[in-house]
PDB file with SEQRES, HELIX, SHEET and CRYST1 records, atoms N, CA, C and O in Angstrom:
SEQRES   1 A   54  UNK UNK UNK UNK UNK UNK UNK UNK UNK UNK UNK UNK UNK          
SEQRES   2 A   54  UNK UNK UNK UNK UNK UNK UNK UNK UNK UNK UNK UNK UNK          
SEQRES   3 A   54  UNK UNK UNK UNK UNK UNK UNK UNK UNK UNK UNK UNK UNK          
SEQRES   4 A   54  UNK UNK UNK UNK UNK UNK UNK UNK UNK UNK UNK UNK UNK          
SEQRES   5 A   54  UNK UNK                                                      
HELIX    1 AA1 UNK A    3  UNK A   14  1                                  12    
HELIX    2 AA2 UNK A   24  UNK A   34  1                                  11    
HELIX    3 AA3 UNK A   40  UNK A   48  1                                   9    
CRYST1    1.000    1.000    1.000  90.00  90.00  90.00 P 1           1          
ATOM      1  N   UNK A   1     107.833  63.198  71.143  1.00  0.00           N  
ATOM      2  CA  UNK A   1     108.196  64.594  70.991  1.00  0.00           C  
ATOM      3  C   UNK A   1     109.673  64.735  71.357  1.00  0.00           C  
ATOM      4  O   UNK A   1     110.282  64.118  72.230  1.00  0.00           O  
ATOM      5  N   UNK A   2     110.020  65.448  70.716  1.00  0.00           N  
ATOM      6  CA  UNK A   2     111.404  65.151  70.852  1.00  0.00           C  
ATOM      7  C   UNK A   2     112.153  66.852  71.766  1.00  0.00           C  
ATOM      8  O   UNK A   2     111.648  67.971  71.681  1.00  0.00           O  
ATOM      9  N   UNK A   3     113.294  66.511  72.471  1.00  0.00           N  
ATOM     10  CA  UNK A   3     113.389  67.558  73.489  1.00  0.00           C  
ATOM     11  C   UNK A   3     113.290  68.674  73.309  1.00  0.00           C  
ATOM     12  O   UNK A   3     112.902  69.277  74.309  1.00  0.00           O  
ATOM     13  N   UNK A   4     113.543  69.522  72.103  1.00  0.00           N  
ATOM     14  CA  UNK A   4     113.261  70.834  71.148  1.00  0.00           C  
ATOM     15  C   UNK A   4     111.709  70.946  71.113  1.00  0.00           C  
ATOM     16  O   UNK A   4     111.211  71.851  71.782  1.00  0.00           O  
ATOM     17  N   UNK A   5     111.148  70.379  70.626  1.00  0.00           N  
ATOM     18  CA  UNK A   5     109.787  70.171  70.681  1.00  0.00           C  
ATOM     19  C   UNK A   5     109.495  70.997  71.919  1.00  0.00           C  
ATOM     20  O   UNK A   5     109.235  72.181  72.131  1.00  0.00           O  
ATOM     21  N   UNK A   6     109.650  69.835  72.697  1.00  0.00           N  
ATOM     22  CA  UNK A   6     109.213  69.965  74.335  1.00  0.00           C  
ATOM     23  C   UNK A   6     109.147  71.296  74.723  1.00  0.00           C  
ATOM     24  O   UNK A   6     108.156  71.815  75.238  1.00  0.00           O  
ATOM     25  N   UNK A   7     110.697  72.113  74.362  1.00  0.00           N  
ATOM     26  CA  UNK A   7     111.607  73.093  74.998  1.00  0.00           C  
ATOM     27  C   UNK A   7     110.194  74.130  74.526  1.00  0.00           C  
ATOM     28  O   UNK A   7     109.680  74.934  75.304  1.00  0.00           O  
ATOM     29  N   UNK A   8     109.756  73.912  73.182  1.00  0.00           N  
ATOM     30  CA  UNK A   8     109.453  74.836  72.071  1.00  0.00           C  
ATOM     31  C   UNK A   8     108.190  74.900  72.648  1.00  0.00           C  
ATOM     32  O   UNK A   8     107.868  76.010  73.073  1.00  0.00           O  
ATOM     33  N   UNK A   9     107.326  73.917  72.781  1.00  0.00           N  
ATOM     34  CA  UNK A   9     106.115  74.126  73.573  1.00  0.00           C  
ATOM     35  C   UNK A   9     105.658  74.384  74.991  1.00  0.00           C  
ATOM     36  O   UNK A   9     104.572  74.727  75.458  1.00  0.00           O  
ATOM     37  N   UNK A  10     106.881  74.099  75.544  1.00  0.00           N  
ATOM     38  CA  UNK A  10     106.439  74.707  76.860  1.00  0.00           C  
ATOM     39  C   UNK A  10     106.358  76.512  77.037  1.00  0.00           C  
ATOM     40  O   UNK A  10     105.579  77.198  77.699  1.00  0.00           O  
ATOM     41  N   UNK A  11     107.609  76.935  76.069  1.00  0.00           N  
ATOM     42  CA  UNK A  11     107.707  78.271  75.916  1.00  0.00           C  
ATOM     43  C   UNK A  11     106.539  79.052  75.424  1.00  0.00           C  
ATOM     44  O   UNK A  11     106.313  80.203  75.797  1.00  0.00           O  
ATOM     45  N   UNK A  12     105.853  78.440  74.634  1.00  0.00           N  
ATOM     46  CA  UNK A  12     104.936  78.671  73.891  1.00  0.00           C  
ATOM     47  C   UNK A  12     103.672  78.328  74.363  1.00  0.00           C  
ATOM     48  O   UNK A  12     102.611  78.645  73.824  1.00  0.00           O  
ATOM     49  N   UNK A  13     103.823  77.587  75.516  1.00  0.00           N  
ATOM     50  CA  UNK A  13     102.261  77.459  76.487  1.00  0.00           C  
ATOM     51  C   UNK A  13     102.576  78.991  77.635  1.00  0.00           C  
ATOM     52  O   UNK A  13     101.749  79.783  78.085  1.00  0.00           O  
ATOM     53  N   UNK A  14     103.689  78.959  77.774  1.00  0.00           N  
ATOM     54  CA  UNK A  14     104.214  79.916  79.327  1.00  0.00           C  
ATOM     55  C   UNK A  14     103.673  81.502  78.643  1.00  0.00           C  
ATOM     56  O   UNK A  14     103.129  82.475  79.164  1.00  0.00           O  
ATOM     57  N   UNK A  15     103.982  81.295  77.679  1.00  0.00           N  
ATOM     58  CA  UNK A  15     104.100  82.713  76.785  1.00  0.00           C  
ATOM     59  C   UNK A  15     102.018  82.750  76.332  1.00  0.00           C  
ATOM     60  O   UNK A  15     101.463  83.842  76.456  1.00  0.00           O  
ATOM     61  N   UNK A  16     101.488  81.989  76.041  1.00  0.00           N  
ATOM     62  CA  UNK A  16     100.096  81.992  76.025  1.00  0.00           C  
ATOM     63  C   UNK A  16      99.355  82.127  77.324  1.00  0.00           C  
ATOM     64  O   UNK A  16      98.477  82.907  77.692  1.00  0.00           O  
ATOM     65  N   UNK A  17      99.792  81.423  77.733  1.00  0.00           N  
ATOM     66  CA  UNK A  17      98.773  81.856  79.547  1.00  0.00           C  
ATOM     67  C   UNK A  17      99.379  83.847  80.083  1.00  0.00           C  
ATOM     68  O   UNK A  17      98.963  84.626  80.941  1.00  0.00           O  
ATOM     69  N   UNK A  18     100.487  83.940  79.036  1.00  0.00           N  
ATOM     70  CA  UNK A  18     100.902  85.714  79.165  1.00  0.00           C  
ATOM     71  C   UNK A  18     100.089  86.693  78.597  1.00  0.00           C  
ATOM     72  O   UNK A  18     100.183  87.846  79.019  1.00  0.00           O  
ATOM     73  N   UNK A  19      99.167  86.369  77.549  1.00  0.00           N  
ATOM     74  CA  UNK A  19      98.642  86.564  76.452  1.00  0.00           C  
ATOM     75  C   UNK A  19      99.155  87.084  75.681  1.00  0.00           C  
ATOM     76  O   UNK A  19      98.701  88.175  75.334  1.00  0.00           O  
ATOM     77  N   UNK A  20     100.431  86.519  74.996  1.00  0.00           N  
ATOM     78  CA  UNK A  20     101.640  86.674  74.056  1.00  0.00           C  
ATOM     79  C   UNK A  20     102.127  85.726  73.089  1.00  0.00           C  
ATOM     80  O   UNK A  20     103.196  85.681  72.481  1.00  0.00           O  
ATOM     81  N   UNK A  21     101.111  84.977  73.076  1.00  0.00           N  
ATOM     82  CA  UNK A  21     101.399  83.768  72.141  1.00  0.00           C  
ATOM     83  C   UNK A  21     102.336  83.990  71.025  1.00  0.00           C  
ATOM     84  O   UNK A  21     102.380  85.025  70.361  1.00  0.00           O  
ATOM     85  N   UNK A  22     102.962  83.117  70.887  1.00  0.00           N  
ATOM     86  CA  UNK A  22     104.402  83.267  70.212  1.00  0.00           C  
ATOM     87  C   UNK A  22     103.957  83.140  68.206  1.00  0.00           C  
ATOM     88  O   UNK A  22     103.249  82.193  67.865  1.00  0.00           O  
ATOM     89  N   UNK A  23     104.360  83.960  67.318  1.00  0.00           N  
ATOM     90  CA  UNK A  23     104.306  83.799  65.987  1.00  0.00           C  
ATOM     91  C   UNK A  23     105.247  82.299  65.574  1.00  0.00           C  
ATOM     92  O   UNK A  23     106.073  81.736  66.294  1.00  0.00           O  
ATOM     93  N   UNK A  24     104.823  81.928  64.256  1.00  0.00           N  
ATOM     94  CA  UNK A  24     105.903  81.144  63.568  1.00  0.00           C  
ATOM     95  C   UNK A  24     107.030  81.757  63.374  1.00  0.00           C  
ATOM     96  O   UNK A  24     108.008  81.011  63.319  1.00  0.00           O  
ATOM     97  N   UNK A  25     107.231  82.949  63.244  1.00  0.00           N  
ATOM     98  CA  UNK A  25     108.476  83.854  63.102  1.00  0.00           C  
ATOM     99  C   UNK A  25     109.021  82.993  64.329  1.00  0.00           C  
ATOM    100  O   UNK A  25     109.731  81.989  64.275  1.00  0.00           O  
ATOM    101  N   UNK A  26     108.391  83.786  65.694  1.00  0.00           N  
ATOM    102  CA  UNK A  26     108.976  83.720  66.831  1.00  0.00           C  
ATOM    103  C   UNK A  26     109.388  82.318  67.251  1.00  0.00           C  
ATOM    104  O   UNK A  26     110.334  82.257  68.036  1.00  0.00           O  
ATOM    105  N   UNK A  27     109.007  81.546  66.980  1.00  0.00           N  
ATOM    106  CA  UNK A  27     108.905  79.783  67.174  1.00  0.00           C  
ATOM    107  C   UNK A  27     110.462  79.417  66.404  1.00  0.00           C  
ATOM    108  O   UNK A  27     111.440  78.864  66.907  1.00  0.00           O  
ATOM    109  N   UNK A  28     110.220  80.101  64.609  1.00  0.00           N  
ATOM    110  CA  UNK A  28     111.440  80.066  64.165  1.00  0.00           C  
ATOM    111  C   UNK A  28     112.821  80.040  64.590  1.00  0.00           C  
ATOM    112  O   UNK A  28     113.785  79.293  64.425  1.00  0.00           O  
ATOM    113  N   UNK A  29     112.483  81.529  65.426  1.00  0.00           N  
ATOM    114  CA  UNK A  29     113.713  82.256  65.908  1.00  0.00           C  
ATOM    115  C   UNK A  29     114.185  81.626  67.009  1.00  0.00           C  
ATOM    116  O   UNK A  29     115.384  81.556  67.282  1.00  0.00           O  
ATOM    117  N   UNK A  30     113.291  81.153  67.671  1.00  0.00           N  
ATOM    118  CA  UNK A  30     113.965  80.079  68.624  1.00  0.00           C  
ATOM    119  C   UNK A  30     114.500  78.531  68.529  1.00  0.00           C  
ATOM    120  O   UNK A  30     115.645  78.282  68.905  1.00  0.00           O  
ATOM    121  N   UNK A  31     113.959  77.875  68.204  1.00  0.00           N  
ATOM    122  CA  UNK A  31     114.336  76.935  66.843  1.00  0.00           C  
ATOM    123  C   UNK A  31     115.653  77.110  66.798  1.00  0.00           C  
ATOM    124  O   UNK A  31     116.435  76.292  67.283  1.00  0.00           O  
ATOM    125  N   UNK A  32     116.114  78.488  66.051  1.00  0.00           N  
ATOM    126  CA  UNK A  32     117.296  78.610  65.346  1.00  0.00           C  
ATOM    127  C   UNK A  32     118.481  78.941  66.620  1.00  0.00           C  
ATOM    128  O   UNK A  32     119.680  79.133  66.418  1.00  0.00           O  
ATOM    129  N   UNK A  33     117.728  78.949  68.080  1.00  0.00           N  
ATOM    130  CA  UNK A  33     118.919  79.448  69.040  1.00  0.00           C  
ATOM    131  C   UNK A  33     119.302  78.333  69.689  1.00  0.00           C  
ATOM    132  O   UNK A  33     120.359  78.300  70.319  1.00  0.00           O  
ATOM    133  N   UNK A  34     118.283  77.060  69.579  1.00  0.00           N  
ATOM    134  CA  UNK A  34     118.146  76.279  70.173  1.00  0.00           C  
ATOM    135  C   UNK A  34     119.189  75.142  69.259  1.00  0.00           C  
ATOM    136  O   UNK A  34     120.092  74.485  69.776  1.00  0.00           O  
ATOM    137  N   UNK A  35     118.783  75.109  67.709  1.00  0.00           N  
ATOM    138  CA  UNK A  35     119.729  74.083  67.021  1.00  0.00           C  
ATOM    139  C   UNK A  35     121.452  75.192  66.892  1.00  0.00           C  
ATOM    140  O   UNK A  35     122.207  74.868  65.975  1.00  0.00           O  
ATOM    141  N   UNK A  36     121.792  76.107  67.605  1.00  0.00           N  
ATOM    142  CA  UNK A  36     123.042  76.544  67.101  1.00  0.00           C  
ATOM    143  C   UNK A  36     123.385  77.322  66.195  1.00  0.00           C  
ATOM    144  O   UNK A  36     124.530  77.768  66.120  1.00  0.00           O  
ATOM    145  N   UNK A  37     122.146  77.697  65.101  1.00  0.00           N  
ATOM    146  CA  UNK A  37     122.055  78.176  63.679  1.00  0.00           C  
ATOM    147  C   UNK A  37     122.168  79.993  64.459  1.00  0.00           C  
ATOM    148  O   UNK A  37     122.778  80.820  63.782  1.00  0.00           O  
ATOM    149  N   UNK A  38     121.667  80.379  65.598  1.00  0.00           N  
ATOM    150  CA  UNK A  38     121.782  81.357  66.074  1.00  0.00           C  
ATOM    151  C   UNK A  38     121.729  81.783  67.263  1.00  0.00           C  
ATOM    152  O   UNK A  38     120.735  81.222  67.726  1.00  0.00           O  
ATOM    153  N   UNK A  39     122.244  82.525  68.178  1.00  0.00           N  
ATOM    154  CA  UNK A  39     122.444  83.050  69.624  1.00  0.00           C  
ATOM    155  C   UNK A  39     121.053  83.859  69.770  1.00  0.00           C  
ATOM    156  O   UNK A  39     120.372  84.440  68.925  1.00  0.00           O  
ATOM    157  N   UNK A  40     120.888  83.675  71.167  1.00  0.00           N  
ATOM    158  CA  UNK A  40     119.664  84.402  71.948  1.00  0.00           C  
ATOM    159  C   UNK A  40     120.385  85.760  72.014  1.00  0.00           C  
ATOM    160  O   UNK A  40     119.507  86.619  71.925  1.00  0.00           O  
ATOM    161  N   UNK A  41     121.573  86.325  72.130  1.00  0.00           N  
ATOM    162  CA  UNK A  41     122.125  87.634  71.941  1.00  0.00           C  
ATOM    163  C   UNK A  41     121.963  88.065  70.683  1.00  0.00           C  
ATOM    164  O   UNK A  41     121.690  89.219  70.351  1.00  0.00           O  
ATOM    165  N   UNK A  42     122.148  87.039  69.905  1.00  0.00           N  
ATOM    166  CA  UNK A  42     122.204  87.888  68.642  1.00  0.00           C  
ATOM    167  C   UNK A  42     120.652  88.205  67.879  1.00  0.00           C  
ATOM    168  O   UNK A  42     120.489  89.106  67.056  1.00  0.00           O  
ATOM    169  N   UNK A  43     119.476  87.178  68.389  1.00  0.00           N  
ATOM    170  CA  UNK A  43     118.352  87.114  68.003  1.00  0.00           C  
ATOM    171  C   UNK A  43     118.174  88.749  68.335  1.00  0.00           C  
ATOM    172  O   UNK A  43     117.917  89.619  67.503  1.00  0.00           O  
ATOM    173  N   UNK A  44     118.413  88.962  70.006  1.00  0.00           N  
ATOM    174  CA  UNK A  44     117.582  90.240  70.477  1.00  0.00           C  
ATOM    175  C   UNK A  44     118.334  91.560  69.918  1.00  0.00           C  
ATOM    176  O   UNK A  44     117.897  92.635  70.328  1.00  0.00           O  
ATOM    177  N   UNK A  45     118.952  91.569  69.409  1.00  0.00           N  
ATOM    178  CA  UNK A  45     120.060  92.645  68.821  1.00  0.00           C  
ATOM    179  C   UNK A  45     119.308  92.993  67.803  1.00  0.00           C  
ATOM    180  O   UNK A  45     119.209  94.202  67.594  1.00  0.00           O  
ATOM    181  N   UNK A  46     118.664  92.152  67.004  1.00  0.00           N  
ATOM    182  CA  UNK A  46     118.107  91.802  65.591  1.00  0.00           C  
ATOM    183  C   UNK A  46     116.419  92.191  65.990  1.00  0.00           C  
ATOM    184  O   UNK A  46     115.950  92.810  65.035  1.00  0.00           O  
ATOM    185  N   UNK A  47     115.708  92.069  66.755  1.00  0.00           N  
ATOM    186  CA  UNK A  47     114.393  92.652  67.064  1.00  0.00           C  
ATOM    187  C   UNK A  47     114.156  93.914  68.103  1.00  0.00           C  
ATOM    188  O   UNK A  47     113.029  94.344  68.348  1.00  0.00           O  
ATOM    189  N   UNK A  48     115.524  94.523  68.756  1.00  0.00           N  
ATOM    190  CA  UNK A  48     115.619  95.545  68.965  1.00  0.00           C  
ATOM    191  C   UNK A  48     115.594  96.511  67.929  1.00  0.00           C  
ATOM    192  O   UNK A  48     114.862  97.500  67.894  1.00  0.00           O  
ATOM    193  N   UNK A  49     116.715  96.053  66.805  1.00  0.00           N  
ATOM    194  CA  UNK A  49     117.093  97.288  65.722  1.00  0.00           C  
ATOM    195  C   UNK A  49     115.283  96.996  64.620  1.00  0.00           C  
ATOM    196  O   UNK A  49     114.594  97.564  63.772  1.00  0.00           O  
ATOM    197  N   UNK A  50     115.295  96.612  64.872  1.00  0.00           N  
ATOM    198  CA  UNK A  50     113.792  96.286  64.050  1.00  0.00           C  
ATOM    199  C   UNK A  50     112.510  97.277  64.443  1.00  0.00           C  
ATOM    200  O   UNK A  50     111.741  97.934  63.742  1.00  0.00           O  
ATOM    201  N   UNK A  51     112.624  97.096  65.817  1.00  0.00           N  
ATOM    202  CA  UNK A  51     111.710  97.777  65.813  1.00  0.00           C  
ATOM    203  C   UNK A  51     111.750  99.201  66.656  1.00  0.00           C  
ATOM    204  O   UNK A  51     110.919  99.913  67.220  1.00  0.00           O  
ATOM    205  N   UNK A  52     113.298  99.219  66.409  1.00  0.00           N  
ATOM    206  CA  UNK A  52     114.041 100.980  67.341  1.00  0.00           C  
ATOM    207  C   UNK A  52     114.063 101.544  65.834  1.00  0.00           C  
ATOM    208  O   UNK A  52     114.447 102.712  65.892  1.00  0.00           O  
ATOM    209  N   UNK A  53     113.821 101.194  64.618  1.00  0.00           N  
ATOM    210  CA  UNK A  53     113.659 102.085  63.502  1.00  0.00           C  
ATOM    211  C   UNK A  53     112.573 102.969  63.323  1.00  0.00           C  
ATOM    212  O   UNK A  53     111.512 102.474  63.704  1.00  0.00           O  
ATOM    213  N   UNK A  54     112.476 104.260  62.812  1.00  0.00           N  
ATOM    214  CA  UNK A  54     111.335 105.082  62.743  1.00  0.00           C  
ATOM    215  C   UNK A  54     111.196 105.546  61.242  1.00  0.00           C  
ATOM    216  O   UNK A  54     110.269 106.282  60.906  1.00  0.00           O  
TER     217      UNK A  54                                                      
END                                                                             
């Protein structure tokens, strides 16, 4: 397993014992903060305005 992996499943066990188990979206989105493709600032900017729409 390689260290992303690791990173990806531990988050994703921590977040299940929350009872919040993480989507493929959400797995995605981290993924993408983790290889550089995108910022953890910019992720939450992006699921704030998402779901602050009415």
């Amino acid at each position: 397993m390689s260290e992303l992996e690791c990173i990806l499943a531990n988050v994703d066990a921590t977040m299940k014992m929350e009872g919040m188990p993480l989507t493929e979206e959400d797995k995605n989105r981290i993924l993408d903060c983790l290889t550089g493709k995108s910022t953890f600032d910019n992720e939450i900017k992006k699921i704030i305005e998402k779901f602050s729409k009415k």
